[in-house]
C-alpha positions as a LaTeX table, in Angstrom:
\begin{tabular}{lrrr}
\hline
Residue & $x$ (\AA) & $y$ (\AA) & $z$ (\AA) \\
\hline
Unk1 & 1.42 & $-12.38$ & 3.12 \\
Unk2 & $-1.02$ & $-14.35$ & 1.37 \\
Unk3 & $-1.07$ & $-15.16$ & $-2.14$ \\
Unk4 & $-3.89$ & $-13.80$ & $-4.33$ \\
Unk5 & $-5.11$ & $-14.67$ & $-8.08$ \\
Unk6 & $-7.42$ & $-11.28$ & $-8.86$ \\
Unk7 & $-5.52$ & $-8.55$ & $-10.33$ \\
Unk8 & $-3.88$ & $-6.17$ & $-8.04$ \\
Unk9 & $-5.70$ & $-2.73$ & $-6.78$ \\
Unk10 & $-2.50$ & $-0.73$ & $-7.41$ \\
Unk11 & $-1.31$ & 0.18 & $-10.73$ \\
Unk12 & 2.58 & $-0.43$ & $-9.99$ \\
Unk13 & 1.78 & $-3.98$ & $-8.85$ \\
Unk14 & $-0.61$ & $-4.59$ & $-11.58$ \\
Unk15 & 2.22 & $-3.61$ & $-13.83$ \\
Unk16 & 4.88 & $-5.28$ & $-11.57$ \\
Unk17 & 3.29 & $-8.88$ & $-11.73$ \\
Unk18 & 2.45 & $-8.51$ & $-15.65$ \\
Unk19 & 6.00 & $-7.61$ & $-16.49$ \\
Unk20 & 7.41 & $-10.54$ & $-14.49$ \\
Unk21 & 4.99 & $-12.73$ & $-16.16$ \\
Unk22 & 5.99 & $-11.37$ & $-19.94$ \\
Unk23 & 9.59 & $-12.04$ & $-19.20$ \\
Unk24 & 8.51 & $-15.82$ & $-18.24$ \\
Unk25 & 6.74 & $-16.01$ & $-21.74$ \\
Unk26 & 9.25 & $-14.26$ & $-23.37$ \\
Unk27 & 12.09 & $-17.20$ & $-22.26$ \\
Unk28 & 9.46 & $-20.06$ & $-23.58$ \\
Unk29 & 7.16 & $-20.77$ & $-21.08$ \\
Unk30 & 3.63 & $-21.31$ & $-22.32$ \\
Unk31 & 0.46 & $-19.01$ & $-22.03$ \\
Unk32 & $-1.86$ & $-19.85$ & $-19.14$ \\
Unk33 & $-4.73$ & $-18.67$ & $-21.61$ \\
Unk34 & $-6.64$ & $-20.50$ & $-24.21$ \\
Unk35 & $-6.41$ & $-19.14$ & $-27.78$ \\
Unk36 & $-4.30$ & $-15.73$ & $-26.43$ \\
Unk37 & $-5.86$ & $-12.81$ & $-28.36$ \\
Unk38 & $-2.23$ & $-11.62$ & $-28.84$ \\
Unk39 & 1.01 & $-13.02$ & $-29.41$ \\
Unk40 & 2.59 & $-9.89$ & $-27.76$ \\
Unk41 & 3.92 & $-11.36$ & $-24.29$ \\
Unk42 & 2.93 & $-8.17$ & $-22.45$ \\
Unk43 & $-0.72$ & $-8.52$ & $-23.68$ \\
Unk44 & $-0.68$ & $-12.50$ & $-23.18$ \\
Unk45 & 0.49 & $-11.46$ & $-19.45$ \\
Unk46 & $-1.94$ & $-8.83$ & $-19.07$ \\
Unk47 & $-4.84$ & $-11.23$ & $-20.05$ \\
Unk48 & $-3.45$ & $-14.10$ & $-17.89$ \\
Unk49 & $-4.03$ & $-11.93$ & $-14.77$ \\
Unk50 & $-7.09$ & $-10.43$ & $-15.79$ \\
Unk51 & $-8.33$ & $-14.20$ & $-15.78$ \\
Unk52 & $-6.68$ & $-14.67$ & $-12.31$ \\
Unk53 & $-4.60$ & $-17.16$ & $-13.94$ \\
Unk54 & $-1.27$ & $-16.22$ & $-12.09$ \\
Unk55 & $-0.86$ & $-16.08$ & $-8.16$ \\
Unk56 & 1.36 & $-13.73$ & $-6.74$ \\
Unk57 & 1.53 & $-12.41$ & $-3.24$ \\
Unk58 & 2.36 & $-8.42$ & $-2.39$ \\
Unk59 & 4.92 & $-8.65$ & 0.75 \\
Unk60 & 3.67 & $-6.30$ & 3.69 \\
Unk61 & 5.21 & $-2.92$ & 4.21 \\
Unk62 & 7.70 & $-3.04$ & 7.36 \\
Unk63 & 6.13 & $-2.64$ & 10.39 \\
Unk64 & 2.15 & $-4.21$ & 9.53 \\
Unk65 & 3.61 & $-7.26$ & 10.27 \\
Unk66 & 3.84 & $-6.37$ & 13.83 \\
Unk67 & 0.48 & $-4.32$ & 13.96 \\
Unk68 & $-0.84$ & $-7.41$ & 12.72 \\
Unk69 & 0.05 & $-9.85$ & 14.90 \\
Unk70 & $-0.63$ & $-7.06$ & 18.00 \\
Unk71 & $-4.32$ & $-6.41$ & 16.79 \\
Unk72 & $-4.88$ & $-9.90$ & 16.67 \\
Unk73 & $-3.64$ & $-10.33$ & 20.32 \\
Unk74 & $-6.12$ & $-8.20$ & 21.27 \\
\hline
\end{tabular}
């Protein structure tokens, strides 16, 4: 795993890591973004990440660990 700041390829992660970050702002924490251009948390998340403003890492699927670390041995 390593842990990335550009917005995720995958619409279910994008979404994923914006909703977790709305939920943050939602219980008081403060926008990573100058002047937001909403004060909707979703949209304040949405533009956070399209900054690369939050880091998040996207665990591997079972079993690329291991292909991984095998293809490297080679």
């Amino acid at each position: 795993m390593s842990v990335k700041t550009e917005a995720p390829d995958s619409r279910f992660a994008y979404v994923v890591v914006a909703a977790r970050r709305a939920r943050q702002l939602m219980a008081g924490a403060p926008p990573l973004v100058e002047n937001p251009k909403s004060r909707q948390a979703t949209r304040v998340a949405q533009q956070e990440l399209k900054a690369g403003h939050l880091e998040f890492d996207i665990p591997a699927r079972a079993g690329e660990e291991e292909e991984e670390k095998e293809s490297k041995r080679r």
